[in-house]
N, C-alpha and C positions, 0 to 999 in steps of 0.2 A: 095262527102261528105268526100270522105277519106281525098284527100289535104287540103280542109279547113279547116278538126280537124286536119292535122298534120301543116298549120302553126299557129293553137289558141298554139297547143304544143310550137312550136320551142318562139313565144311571150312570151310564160310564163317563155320558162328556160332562156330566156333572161332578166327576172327583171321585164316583165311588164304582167298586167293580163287585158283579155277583157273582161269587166261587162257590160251587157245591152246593146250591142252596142258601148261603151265608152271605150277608151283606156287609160289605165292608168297606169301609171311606178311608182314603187315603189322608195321611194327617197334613195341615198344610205345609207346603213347600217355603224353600228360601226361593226370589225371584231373580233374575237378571233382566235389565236392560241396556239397551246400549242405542249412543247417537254418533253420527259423522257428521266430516264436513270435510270438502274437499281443498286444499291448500296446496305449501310447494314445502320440500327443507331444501334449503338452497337454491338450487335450481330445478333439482328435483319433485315434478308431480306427486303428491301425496296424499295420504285418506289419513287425518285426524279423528280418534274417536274417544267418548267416556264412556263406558264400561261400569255401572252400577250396581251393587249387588246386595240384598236385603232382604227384607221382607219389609210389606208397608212403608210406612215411615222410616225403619230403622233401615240405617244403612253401616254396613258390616266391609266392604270394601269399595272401594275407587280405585279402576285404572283407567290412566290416561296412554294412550299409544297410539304410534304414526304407522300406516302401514306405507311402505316403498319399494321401488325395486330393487334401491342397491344396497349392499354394506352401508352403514353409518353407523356415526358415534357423534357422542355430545348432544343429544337432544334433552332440552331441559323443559318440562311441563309446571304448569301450575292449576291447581283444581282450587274451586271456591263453592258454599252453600252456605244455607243460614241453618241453623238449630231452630228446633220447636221452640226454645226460648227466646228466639232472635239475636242470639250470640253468632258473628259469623264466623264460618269454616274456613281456611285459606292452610295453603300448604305446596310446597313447590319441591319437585325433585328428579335428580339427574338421572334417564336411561343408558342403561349401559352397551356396548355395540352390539349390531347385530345386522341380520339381514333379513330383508322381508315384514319385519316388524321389529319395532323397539317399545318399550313401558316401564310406567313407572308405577304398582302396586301402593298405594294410600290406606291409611287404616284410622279415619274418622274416630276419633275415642269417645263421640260426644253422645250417644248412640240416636236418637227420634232427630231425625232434619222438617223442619219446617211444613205441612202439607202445601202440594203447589209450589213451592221453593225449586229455582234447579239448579241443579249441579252441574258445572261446568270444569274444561279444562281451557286449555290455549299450550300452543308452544311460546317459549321466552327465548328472547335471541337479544342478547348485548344489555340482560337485564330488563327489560320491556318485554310484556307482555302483548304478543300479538293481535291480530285483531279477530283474527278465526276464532270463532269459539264453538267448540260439538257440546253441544247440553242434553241433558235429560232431567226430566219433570218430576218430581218427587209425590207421589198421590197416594192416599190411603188405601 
């Protein structure tokens, strides 16, 4: 009994579940990742992050957002990658207020980014991009 429940186990963490006899793989997923970095908005202590969402290569959205403690407004992000072709990504845009977090929702139209490539944001203050930057790795 013990091996049989441990390969129902090892099927399961492998993507597939056995129901009723029948075996059945679940089909692949979209994935998320996400990276921080710890910085300030203004004065205020803050967690920068990019928020990645895809499958593979392709990537289907980009957010960039600060989390804080207080109300704020006017936080301007810019995210950047390279395409599979080597065409780079770049795109900047304004969050709108809030509290506890603010973001800025990206929509890549170029769809395969680079393998290995990453994607990064930063906050912009006075036009200039900062020097914080939260990345994550783009991998097949």
């Amino acid at each position: 009994m013990t091996s049989k429940l441990a390969r129902v186990f090892a099927i399961g963490a492998s993507g597939a579940v056995l129901l009723g006899g029948m075996l059945v793989i679940a089909p692949v997923a979209s994935a998320s990742a996400q990276g921080c970095t710890g910085t300030n908005l203004r004065t205020d202590p803050a967690l920068l992050c990019t928020t990645v969402d895809g499958e593979s290569t392709t990537v289907k959205n980009i957010q960039a957002s600060i989390d804080i403690k207080n109300y704020t407004c006017n936080a301007d992000f810019k995210v950047w990658g390279t395409y599979a072709d080597g065409r780079k990504y770049s795109d900047t845009g304004h969050a709108k207020c809030g509290l506890g977090r603010v973001w800025v929702d990206f929509k890549p139209g170029g769809g395969k980014f680079k393998n290995g490539t990453k994607v990064c944001s930063a906050l912009v203050e006075n036009g200039k991009v900062r020097a914080e930057h939260a990345c994550i790795e783009i991998k097949k």
